[in-house]
ROMI-250723 format. One line per 2 residues: number of its first residue (from 1); for each residue x, y, z of N, C-alpha, C, CB. Coordinates in pm, whole numbers, plus 50000, padded with zeros to 5 digits. Glycine has a CB too. Layout:
REM residues N
NUM> X,Y,Z,X,Y,Z,X,Y,Z,X,Y,Z | ... $
REM end
This chain:
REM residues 252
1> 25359,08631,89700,25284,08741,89762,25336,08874,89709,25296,08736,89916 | 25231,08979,89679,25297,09062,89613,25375,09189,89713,25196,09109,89510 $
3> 25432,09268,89694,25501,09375,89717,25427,09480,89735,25584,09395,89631 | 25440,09564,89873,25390,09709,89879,25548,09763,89849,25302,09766,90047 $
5> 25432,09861,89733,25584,09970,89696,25553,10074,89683,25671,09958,89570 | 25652,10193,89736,25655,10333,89700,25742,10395,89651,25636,10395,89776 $
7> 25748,10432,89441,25833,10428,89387,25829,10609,89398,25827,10334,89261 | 25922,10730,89366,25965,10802,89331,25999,10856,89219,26008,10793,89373 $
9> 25900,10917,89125,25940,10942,88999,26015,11103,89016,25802,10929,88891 | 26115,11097,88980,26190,11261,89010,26158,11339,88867,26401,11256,89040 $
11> 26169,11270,88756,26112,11345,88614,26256,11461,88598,25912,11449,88644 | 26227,11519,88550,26338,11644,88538,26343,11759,88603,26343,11695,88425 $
13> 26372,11696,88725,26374,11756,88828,26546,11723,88883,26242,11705,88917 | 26594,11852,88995,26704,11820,89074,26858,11803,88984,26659,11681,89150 $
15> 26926,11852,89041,27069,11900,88954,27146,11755,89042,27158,12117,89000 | 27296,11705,89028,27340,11624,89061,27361,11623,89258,27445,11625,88963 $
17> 27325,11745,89269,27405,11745,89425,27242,11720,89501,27517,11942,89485 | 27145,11814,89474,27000,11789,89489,26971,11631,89496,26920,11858,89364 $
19> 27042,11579,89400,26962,11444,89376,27079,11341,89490,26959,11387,89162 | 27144,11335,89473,27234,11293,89630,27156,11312,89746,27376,11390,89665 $
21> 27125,11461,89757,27130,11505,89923,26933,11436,89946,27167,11758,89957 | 26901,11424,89800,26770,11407,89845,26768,11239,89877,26656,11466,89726 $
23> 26850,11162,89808,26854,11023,89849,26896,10994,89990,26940,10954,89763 | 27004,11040,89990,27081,11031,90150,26952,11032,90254,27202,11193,90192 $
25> 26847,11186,90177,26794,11204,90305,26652,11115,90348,26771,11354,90312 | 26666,11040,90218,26556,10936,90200,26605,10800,90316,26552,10882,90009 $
27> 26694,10763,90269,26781,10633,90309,26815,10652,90452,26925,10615,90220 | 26860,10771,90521,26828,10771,90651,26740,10758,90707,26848,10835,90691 $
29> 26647,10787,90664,26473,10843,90705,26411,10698,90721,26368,10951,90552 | 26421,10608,90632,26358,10495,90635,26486,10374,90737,26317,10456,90452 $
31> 26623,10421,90760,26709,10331,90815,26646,10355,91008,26903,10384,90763 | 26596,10489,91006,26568,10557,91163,26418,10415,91183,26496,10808,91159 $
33> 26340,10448,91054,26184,10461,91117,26219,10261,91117,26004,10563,90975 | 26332,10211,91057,26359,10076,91041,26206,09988,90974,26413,10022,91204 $
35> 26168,10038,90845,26103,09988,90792,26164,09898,90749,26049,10043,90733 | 26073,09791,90688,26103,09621,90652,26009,09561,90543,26075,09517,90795 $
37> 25902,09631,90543,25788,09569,90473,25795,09587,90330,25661,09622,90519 | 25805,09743,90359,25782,09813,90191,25929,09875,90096,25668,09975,90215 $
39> 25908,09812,89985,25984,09862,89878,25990,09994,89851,25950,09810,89775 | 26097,10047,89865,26120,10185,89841,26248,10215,89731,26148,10250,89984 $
41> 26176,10280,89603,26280,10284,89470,26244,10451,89415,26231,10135,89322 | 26359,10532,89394,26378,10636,89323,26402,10631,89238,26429,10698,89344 $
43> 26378,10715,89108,26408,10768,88912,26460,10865,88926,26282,10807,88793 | 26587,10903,88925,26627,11053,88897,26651,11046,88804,26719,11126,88954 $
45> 26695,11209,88712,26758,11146,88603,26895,11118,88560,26722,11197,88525 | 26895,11073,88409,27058,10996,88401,27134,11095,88437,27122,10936,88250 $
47> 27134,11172,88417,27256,11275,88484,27309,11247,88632,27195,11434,88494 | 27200,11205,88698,27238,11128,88847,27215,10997,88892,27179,11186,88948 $
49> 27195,10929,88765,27170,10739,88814,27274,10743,88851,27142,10593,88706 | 27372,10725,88810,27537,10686,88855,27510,10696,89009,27684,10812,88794 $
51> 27540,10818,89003,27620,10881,89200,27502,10829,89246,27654,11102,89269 | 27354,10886,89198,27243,10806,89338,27243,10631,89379,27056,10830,89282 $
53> 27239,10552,89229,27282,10435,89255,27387,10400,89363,27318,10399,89148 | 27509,10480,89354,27590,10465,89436,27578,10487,89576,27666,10516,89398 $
55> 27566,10663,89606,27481,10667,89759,27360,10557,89799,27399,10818,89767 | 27314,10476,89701,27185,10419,89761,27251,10292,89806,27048,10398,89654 $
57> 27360,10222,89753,27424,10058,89792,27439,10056,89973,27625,10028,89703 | 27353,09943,90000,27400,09951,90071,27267,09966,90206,27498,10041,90029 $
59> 27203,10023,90165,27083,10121,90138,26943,10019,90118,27119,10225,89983 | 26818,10043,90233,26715,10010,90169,26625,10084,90060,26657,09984,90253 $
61> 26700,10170,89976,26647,10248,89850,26670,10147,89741,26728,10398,89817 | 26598,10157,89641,26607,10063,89539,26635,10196,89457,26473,09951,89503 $
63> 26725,10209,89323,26708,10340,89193,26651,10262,89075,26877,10425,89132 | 26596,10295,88990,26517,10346,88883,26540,10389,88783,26464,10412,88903 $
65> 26572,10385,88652,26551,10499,88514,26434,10532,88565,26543,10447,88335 | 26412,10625,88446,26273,10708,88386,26243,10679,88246,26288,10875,88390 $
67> 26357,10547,88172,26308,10541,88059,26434,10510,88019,26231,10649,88004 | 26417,10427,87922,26504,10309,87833,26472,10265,87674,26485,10168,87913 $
69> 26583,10264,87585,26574,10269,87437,26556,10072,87420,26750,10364,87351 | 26475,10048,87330,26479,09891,87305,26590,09857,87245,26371,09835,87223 $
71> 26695,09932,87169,26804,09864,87113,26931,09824,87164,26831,09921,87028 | 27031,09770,87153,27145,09749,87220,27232,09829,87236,27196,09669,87186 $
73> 27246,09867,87125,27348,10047,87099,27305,10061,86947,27585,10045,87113 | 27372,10146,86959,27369,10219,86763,27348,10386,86744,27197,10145,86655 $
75> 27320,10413,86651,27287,10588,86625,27168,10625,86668,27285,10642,86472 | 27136,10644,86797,27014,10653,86890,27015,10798,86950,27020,10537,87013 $
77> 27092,10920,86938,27148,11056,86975,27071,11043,87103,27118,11198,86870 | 27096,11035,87215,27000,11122,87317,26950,10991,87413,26845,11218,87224 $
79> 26981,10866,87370,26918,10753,87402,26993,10673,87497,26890,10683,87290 | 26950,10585,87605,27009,10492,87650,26976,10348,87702,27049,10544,87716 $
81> 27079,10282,87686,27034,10087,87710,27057,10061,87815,27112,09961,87635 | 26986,09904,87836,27005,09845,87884,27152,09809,87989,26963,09802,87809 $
83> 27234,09775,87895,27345,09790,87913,27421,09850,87994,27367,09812,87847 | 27375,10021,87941,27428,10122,88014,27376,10103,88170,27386,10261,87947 $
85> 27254,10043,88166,27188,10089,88306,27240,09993,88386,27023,10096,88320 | 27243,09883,88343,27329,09817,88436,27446,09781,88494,27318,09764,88430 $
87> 27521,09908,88387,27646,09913,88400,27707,09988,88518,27686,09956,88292 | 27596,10113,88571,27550,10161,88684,27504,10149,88837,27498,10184,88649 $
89> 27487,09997,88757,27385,09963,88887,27236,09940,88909,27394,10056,88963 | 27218,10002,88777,27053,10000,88781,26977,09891,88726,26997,10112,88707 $
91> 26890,09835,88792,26799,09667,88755,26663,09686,88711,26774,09555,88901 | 26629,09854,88773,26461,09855,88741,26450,09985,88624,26347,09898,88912 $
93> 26368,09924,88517,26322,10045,88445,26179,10151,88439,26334,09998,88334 | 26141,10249,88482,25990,10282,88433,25984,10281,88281,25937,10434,88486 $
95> 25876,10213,88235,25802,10234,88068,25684,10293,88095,25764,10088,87969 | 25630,10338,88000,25535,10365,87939,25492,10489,88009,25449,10259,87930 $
97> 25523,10575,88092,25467,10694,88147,25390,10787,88077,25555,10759,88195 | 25266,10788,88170,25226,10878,88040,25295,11059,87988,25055,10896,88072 $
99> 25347,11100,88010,25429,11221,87995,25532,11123,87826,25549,11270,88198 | 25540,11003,87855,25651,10975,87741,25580,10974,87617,25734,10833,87756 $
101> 25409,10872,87678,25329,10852,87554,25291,11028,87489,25170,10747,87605 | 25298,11118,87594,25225,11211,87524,25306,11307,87468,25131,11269,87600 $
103> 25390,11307,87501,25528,11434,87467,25588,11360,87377,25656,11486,87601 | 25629,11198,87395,25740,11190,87275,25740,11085,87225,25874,11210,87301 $
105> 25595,11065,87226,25492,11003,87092,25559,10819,87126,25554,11100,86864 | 25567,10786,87249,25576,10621,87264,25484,10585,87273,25636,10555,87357 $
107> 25453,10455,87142,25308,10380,87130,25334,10258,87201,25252,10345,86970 | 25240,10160,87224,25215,10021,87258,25333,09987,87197,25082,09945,87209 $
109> 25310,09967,87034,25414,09876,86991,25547,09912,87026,25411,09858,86856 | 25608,10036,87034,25721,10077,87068,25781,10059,87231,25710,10207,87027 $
111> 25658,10053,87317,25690,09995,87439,25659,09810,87497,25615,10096,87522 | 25646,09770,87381,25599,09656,87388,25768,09596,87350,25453,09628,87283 $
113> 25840,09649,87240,25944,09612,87211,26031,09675,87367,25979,09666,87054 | 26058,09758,87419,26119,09825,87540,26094,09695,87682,26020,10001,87569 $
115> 25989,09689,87673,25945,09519,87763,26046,09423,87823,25876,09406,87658 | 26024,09385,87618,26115,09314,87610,26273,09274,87618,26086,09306,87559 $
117> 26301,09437,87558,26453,09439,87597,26523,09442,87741,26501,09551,87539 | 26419,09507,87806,26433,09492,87996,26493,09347,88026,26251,09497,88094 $
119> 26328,09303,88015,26319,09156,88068,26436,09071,88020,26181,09084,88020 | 26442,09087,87847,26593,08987,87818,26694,09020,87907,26672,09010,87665 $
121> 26720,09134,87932,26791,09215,88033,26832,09157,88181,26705,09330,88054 | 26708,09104,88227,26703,09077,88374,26635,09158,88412,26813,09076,88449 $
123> 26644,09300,88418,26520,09383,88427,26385,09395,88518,26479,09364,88326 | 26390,09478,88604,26246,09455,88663,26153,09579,88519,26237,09528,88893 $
125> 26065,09582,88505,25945,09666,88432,25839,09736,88549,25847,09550,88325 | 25872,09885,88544,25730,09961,88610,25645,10003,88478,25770,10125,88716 $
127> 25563,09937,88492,25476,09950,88346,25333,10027,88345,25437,09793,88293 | 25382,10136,88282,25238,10248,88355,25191,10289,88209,25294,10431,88479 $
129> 25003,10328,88260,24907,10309,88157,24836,10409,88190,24835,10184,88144 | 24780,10459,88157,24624,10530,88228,24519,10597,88131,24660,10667,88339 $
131> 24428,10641,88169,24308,10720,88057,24334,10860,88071,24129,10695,88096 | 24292,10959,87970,24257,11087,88017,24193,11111,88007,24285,11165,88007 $
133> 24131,11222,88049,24045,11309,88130,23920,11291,87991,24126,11496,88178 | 23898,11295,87892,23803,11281,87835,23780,11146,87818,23803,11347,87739 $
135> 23833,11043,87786,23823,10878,87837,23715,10897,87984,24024,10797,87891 | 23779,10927,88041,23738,10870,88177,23595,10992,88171,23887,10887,88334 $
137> 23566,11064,88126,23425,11136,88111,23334,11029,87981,23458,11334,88047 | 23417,10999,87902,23305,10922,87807,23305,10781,87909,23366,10887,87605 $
139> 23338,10727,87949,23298,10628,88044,23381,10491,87942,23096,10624,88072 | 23494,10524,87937,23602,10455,87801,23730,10446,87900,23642,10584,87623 $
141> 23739,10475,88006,23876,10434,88072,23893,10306,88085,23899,10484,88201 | 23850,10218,88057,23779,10069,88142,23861,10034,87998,23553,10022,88184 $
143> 23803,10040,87863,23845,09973,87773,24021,10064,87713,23702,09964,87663 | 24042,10161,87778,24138,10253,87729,24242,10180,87808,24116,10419,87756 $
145> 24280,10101,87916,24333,10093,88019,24393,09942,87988,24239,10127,88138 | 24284,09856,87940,24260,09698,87918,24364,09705,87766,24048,09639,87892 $
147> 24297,09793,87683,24393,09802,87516,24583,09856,87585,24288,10002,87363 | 24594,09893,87666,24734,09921,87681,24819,09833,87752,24748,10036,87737 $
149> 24703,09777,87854,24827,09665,87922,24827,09527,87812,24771,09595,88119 | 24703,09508,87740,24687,09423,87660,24832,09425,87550,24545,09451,87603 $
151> 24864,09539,87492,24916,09537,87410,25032,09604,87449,24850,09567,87320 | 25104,09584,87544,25197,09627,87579,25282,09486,87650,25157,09749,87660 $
153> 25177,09441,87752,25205,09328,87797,25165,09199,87809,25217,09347,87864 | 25086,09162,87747,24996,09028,87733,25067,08967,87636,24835,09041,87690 $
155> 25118,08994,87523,25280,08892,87446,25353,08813,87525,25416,08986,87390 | 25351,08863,87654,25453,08831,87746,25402,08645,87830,25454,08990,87871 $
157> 25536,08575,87839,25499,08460,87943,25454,08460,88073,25591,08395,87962 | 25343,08381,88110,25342,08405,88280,25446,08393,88383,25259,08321,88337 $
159> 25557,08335,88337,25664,08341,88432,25756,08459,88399,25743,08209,88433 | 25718,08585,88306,25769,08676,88317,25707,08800,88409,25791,08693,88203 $
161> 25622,08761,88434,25527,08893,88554,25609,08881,88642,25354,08868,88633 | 25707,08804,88636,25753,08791,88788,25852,08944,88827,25865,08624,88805 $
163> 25889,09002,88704,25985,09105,88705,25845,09271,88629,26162,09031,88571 | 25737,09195,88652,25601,09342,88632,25568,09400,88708,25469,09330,88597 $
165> 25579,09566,88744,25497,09574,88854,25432,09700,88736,25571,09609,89036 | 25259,09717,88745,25202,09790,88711,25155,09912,88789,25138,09731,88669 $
167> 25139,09995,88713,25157,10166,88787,25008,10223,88704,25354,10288,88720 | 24885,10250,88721,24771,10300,88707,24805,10445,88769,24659,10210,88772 $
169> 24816,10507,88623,24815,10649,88616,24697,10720,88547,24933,10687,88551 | 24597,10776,88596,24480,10843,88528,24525,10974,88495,24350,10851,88615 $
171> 24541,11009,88386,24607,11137,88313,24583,11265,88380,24554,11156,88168 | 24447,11232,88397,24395,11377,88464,24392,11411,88577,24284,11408,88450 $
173> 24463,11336,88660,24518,11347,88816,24674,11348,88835,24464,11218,88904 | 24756,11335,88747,24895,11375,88755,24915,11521,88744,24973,11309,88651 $
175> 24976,11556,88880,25030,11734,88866,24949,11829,88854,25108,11772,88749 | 24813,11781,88852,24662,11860,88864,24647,11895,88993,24527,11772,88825 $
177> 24683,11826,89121,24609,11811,89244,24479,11746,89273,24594,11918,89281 | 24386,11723,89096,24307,11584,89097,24365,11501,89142,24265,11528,88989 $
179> 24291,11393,89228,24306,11253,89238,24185,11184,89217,24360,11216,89359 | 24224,11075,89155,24114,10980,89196,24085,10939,89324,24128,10873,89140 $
181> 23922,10895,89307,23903,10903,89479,23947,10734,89499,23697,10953,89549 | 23971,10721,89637,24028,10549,89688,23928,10498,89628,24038,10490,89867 $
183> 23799,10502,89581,23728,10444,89577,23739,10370,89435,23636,10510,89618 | 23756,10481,89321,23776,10458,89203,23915,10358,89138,23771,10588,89163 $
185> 24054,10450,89212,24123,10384,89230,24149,10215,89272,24146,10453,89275 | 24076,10184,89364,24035,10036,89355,23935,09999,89228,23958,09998,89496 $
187> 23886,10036,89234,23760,09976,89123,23859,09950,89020,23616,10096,89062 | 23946,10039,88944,24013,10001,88826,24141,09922,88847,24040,10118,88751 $
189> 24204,09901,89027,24266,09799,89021,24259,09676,89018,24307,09806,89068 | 24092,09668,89103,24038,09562,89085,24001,09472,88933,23943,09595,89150 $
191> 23992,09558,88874,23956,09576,88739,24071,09504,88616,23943,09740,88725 | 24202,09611,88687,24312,09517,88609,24379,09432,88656,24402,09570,88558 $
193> 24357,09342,88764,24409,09235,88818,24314,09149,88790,24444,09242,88950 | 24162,09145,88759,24088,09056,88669,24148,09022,88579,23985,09093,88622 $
195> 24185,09119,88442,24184,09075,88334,24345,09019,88321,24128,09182,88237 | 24430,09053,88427,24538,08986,88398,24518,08812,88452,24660,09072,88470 $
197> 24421,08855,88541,24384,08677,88569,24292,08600,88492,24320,08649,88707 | 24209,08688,88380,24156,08601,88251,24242,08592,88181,24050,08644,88169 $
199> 24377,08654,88134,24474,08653,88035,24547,08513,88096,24571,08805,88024 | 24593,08502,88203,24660,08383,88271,24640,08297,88371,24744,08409,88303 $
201> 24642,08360,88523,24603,08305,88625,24601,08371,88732,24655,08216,88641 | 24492,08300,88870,24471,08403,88966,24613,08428,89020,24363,08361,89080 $
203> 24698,08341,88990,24833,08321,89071,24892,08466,88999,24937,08147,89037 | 24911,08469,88881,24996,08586,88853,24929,08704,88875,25046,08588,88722 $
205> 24771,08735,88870,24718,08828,88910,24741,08899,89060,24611,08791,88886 | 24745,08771,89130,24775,08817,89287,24949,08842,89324,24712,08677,89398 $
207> 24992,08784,89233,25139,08849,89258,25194,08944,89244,25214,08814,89220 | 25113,09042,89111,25174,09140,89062,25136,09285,89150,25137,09138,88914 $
209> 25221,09355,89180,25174,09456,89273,25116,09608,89180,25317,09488,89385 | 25047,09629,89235,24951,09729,89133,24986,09878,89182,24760,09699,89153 $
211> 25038,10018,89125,25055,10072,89200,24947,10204,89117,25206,10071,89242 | 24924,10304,89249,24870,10425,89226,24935,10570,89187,24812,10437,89325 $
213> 24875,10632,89076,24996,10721,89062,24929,10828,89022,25114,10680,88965 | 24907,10910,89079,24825,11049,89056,24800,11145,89121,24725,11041,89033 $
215> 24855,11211,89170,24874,11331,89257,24821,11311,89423,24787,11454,89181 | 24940,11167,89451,24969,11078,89602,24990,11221,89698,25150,10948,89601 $
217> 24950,11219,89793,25048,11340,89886,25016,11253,89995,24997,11534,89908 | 25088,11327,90111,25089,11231,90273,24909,11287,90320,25266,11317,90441 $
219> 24883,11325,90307,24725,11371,90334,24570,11278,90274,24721,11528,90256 | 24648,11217,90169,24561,11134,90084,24600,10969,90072,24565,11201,89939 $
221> 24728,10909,90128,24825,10833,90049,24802,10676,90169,25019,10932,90039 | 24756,10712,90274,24698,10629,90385,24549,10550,90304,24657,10749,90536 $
223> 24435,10639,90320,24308,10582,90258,24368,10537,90155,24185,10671,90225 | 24429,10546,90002,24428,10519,89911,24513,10422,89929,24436,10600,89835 $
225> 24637,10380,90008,24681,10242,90024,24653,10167,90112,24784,10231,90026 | 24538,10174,90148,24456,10104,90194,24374,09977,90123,24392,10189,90231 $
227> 24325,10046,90014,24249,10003,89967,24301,09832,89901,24208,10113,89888 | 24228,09759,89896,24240,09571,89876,24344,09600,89746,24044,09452,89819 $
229> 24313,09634,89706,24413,09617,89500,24518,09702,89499,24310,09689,89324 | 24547,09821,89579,24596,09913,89542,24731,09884,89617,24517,10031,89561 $
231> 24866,09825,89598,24992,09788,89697,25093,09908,89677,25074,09629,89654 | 25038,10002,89624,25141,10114,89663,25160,10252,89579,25275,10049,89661 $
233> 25241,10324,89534,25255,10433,89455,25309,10482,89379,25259,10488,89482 | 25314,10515,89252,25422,10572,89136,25407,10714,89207,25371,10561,88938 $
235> 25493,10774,89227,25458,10909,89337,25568,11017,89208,25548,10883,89577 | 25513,11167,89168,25557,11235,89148,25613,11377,89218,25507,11222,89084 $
237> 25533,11450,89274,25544,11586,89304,25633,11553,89472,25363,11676,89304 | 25525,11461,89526,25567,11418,89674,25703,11426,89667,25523,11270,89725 $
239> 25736,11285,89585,25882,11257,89629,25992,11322,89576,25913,11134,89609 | 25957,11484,89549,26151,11563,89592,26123,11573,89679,26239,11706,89545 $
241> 26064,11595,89808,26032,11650,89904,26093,11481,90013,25853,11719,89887 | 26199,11500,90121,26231,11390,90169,26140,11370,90271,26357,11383,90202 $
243> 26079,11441,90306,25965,11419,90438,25806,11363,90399,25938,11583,90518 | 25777,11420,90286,25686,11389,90229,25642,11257,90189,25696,11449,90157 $
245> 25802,11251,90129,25803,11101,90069,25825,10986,90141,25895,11087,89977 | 25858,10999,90248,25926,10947,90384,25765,10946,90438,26068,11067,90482 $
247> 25664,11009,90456,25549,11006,90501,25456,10908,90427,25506,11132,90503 | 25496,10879,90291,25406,10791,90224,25439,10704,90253,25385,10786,90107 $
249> 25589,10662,90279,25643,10544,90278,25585,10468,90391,25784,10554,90279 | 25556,10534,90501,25542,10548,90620,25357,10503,90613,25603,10709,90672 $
251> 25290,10525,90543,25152,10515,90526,25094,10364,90510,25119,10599,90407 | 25162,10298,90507,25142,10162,90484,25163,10086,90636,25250,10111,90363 $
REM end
């Protein structure tokens, strides 16, 4: 059965003490309201995986990268593994965001190899895709969406979904205050839990938890996880905010 989740992308955001005080104030928040159901995981960045990993043990917070090199080590300047992350503490990686594909030029094939190094890893994969804003006007999100999980993740064995959770990001609703409406938002989850169940089976289709990620707030984040396909949220802007994010969590 799959997982409702509400992940926290922090992006480059929050200095080391920020990113503490904002976990703490996460991890209380959900220890008060004694949630049970839903998965709750933060990304700060490496500058604070360490210490947040640490404040989080213990903790129904799960932590996060924001992004991981496919190699083991070597002359990578700026880069970090596997290795490292788990040397930390950390089990889950985000790939494919679109901010990575578009700023610093990560293709399919380059996150297709990143996948893999997770998963050899142990690794859970948040594996996020989406169209932009002119896709989704030519009426091409449908096939823009299908070519990325295809070729990012369909190499992969069916007994490796077990460590996939997919994140449907529509370009033109991140940090815009666009969202897609619940309505749409299902349609294309519905959409990619088909084709992962023509690629394999209804079994892995229904396991994998599908999440929404496009300018979530507590005002919108109820209807939209609502909806049949949609089990939860890649959340940006919301989650520095501990109340906010504590409100989505809360929406389920």
């Amino acid at each position: 059965m799959r997982k409702q989740i509400v992940a926290g992308n922090w992006k480059m955001n929050n200095d080391l003490d920020a990113s503490k005080s904002l976990v703490k104030k996460i991890a209380k928040g959900i220890k008060k309201e004694k949630l049970k159901k839903t998965r709750v995981i933060v990304a700060p960045t490496f500058v604070s995986l360490a210490k947040v990993a640490d404040k989080a043990k213990g903790t129904k917070v799960e932590v996060a990268a924001q992004n991981m090199h496919f190699e083991k080590s070597g002359a990578f300047t700026g880069e970090i593994s596997a290795d490292m992350l788990k040397s930390v503490g950390v089990e889950i990686v985000i790939l494919g965001h679109s901010e990575r594909r578009e700023y610093f030029g990560e293709t399919d094939e380059i996150l297709a190899k990143k996948v893999d190094t997770a998963l050899a890893n142990k690794m859970e994969v948040i594996f996020c895709f989406g169209e932009v804003l002119e896709d989704r006007k030519s009426e091409n999100h449908f096939k823009v969406v299908e070519s990325q999980i295809k070729n990012g993740l369909f190499h992969l064995e069916a007994n490796a979904w077990k460590n996939i959770v997919l994140a449907y990001e529509p370009v033109w609703a991140i940090g815009t205050g666009e969202t897609a409406s619940p309505e749409q938002a299902q349609e294309m989850h519905a959409f990619i839990r088909k084709i992962v169940a023509d690629k394999y089976n209804a079994e892995v289709a229904e396991n994998v938890s599908i999440l929404y990620g496009g300018s979530v707030k507590p005002s919108n984040a109820k209807e939209i996880f609502s909806k049949e396909d949609v089990d939860g949220g890649l959340i940006g802007g919301a989650a520095l905010n501990a109340d906010d994010f504590l409100a989505l969590v809360k929406s389920f």
